[in-house]
C-alpha atoms as one frame of an Amber mdcrd trajectory, in Angstrom:
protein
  18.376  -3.501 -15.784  15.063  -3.697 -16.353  12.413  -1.470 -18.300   9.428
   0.538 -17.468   7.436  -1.863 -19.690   8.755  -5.169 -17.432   7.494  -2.799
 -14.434   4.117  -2.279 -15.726   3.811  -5.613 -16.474   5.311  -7.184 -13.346
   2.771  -5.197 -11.026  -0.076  -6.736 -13.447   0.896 -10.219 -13.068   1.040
  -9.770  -8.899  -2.096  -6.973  -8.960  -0.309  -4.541  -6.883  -0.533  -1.227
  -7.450   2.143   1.561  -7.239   1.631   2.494  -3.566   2.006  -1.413  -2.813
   5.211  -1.529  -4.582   6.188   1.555  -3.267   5.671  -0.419   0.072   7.597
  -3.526  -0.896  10.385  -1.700  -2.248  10.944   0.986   0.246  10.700   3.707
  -2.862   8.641   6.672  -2.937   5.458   6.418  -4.824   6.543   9.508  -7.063
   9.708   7.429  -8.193   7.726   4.605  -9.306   5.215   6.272 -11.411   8.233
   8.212 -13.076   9.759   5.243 -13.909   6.928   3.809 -15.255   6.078   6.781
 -17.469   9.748   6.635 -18.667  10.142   4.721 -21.925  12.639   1.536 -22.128
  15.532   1.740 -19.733  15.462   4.339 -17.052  17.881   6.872 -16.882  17.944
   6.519 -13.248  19.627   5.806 -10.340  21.277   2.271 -10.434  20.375   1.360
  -6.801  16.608   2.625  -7.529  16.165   0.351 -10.397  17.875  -2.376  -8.712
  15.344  -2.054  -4.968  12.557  -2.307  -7.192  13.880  -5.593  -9.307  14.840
  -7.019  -6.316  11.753  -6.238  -4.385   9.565  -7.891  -7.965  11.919 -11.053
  -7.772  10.775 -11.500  -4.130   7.380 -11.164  -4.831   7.460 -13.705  -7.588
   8.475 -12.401 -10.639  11.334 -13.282 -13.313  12.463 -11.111 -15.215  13.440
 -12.984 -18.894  14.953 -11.948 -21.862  17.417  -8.386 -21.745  16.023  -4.446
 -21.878  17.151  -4.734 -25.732  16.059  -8.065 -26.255  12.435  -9.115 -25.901
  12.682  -8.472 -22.783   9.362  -9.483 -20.594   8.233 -10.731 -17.231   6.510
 -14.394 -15.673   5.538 -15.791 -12.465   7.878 -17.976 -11.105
């Protein structure tokens, strides 16, 4: 799981916006932004949330710490 925080900060760190994510991950731009205007842990779909981690891991990004935890994002 990850949180709309580690999202927002994720896309910072690679400077891609929504609609490139939206690219990456094969999501609709519309599910993104919700996400991202959600606060902490989605309530949504398992496999959404999980297409978009996976699509940020492949990119570059790690994904440290747990949604209840300090949870955060680096370049790996």
């Amino acid at each position: 799981m990850i949180t709309s925080s580690q999202l927002r900060a994720a896309r910072a760190l690679l400077k891609i916006t929504a609609v490139d994510l939206a690219s990456i991950s094969g999501l609709g731009i519309s599910t993104i932004k919700r996400f991202e205007l959600s606060d902490g842990v989605s309530s949504g779909n398992i496999k959404t949330i999980d297409s978009l981690k996976k699509a940020l891991e492949k990119a570059g990004i790690d994904f440290v710490g747990s949604p209840y935890d300090r949870p955060g994002v680096r370049l790996k």
